[in-house]
Backbone as JSON, one array per atom type, in Angstrom:
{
  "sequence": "XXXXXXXXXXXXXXXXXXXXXXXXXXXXXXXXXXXXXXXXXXXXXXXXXXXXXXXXXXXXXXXXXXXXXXXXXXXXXXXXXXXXXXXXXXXXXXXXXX",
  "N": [[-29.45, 9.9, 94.39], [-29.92, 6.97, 92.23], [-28.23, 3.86, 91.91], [-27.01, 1.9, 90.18], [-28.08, -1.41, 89.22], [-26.32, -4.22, 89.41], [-25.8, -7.92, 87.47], [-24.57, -11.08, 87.42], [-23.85, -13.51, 85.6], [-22.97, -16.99, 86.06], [-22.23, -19.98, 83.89], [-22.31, -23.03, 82.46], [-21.17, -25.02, 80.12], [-22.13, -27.75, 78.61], [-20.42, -30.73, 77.62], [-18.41, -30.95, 75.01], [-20.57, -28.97, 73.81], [-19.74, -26.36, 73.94], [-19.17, -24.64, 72.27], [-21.04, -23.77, 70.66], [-22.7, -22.66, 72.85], [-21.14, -20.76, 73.56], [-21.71, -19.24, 71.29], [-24.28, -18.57, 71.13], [-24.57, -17.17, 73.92], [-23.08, -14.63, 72.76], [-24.77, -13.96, 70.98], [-26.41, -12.66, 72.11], [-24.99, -10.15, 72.9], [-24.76, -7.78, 71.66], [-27.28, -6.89, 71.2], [-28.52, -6.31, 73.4], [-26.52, -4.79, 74.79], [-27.14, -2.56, 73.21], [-29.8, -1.37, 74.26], [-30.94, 1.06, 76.06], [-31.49, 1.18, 78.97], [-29.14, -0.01, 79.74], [-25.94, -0.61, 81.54], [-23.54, -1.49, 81.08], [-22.21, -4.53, 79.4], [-20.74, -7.2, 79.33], [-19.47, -10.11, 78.03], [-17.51, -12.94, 79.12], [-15.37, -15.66, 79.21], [-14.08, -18.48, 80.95], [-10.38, -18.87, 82.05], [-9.29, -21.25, 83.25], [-11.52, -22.9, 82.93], [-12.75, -24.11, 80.05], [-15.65, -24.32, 79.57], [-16.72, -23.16, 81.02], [-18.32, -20.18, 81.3], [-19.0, -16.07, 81.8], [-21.16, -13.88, 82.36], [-21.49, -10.41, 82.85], [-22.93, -8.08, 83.79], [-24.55, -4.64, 83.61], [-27.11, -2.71, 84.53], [-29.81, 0.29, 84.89], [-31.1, -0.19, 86.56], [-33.23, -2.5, 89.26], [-35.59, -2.69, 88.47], [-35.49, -1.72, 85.99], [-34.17, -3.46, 84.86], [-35.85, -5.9, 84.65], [-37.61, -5.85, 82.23], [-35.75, -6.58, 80.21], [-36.02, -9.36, 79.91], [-38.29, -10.43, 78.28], [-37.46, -9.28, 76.05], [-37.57, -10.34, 72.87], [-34.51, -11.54, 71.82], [-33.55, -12.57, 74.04], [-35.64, -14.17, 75.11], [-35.03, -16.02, 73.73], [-32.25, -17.39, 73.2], [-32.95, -18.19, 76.29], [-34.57, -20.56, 75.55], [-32.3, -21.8, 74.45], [-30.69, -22.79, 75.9], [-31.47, -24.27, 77.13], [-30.8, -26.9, 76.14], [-27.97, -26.93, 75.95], [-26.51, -26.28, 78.46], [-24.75, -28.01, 81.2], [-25.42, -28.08, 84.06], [-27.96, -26.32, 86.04], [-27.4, -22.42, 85.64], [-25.87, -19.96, 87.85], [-26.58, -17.25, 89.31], [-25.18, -14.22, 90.93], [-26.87, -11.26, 92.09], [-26.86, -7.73, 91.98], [-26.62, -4.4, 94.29], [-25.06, -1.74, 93.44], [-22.91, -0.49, 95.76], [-20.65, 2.04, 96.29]],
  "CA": [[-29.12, 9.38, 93.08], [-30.13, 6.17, 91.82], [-27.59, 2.94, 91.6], [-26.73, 0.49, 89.17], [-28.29, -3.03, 89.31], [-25.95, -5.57, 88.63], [-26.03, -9.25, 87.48], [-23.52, -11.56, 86.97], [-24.26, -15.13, 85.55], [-21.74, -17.93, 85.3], [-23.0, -20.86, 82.67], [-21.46, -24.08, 82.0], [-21.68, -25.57, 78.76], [-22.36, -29.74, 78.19], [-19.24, -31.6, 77.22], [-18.76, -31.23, 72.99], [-21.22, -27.75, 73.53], [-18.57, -24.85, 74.15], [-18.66, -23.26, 71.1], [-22.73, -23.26, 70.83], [-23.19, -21.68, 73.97], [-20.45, -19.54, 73.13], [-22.19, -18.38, 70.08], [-25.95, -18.54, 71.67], [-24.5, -15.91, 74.39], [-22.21, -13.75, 72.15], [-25.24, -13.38, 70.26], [-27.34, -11.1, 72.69], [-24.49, -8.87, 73.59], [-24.67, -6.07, 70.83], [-28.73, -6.28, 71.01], [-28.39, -6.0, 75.31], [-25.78, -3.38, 75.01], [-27.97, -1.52, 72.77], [-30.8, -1.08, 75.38], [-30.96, 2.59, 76.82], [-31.22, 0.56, 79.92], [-27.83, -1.0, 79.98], [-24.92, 0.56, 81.3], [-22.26, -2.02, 80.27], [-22.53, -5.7, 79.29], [-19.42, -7.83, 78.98], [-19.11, -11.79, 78.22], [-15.97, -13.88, 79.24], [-14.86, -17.61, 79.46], [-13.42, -18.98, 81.93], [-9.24, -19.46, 81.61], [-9.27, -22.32, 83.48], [-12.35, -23.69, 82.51], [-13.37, -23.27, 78.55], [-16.83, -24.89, 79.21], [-17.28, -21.52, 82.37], [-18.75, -18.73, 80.68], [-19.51, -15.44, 82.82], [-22.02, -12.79, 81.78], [-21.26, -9.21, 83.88], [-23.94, -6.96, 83.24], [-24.94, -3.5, 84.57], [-28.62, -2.39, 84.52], [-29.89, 1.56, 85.14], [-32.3, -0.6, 87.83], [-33.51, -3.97, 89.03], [-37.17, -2.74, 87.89], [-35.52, -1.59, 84.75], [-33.55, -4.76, 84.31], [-36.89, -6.83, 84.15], [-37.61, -5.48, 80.72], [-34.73, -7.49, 79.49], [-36.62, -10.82, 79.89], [-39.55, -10.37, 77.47], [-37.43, -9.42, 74.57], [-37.07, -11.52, 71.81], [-33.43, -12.44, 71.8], [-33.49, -13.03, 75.54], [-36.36, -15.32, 75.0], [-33.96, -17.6, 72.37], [-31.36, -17.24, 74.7], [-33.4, -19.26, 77.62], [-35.04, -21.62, 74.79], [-31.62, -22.76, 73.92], [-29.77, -23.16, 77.33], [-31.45, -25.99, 78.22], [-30.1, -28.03, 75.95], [-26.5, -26.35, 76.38], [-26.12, -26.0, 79.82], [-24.56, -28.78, 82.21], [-25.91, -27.52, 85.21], [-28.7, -24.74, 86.27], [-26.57, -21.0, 85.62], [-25.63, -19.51, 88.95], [-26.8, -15.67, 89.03], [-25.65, -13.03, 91.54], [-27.75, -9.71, 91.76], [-26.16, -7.29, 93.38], [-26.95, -3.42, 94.05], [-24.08, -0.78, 93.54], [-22.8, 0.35, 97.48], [-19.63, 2.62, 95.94]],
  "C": [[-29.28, 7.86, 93.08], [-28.45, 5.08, 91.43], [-27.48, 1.48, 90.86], [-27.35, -0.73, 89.73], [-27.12, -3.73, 88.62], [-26.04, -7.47, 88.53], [-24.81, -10.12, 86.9], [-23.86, -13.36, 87.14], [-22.84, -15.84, 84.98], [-22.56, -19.23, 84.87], [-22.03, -21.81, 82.72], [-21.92, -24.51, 81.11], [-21.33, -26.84, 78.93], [-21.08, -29.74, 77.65], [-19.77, -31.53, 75.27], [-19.78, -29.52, 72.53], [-20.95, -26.19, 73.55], [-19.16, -24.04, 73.18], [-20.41, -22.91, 71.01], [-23.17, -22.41, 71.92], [-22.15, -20.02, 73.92], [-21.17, -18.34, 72.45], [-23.62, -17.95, 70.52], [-25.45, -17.11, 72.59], [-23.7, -14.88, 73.65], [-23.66, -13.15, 71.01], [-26.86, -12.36, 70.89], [-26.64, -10.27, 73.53], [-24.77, -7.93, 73.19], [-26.07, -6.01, 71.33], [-28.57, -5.84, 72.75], [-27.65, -4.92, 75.52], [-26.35, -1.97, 74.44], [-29.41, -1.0, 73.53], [-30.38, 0.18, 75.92], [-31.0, 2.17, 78.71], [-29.72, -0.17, 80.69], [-26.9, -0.28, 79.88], [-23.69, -0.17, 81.05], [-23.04, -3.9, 80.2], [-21.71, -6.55, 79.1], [-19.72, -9.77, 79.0], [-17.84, -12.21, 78.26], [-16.03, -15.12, 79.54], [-13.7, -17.27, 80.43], [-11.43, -19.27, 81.86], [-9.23, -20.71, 82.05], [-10.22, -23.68, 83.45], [-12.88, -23.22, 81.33], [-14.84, -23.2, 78.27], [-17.49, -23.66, 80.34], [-17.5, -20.81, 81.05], [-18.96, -17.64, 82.18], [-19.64, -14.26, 82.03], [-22.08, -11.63, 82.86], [-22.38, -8.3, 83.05], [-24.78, -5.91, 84.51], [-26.15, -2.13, 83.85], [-28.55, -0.66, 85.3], [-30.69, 1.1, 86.95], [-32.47, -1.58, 87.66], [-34.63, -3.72, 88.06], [-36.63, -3.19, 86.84], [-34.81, -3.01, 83.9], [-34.72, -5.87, 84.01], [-37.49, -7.27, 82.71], [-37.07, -6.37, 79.81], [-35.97, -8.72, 79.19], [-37.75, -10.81, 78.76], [-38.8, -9.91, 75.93], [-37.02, -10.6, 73.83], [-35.83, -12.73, 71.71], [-33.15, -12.83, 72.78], [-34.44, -14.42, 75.91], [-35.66, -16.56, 74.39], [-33.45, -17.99, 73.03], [-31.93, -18.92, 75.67], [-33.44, -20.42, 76.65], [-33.46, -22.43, 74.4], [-30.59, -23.4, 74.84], [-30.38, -24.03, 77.8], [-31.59, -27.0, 77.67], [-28.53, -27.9, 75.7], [-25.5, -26.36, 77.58], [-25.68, -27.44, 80.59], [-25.08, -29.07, 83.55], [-27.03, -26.22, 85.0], [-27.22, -23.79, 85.9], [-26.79, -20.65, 87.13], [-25.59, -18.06, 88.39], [-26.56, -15.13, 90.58], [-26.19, -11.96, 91.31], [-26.98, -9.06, 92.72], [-26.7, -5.5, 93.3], [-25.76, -2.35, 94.24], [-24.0, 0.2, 95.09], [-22.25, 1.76, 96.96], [-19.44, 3.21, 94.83]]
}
């Protein structure tokens, strides 16, 4: 049987840019969760940091997780994180042991 890909990105948003990046990632959850590919997708902020974001997401497959990248709202997405972002995003990949 086949195991989950997962990915888990943490984001920092620029000083004054919280709520934009907020809204930039809140706005490819429903379309990402709607993928036949995607077996959950969750966004959260940070408590102790408001400007942390962290994107948990769980793919049928890495292959199948590639897919992602070429659509549309995933494309915006990148185009607008780099004038949002503080830093590069830190991504683990990881492959379901359990």
């Amino acid at each position: 049987m086949s195991k989950s890909y997962t990915v888990i990105a943490v984001l920092e948003a620029k000083a004054g840019k919280e709520h934009e990046l907020a809204a930039a990632l809140k706005a490819v959850v429903e379309p990402s969760r709607a993928e036949e590919i995607c077996l959950e997708y969750k966004l959260h902020q940070s408590s102790d940091n408001p400007a942390q974001f962290v994107l948990y997401e769980q793919w049928v497959s890495k292959e199948r997780h590639r897919e992602q990248f070429a659509k549309p709202y995933i494309i915006e997405l990148g185009q607008k994180l780099e004038t949002l972002l503080a830093k590069p995003y830190q991504v683990i990949f990881a492959t379901e042991l359990a």
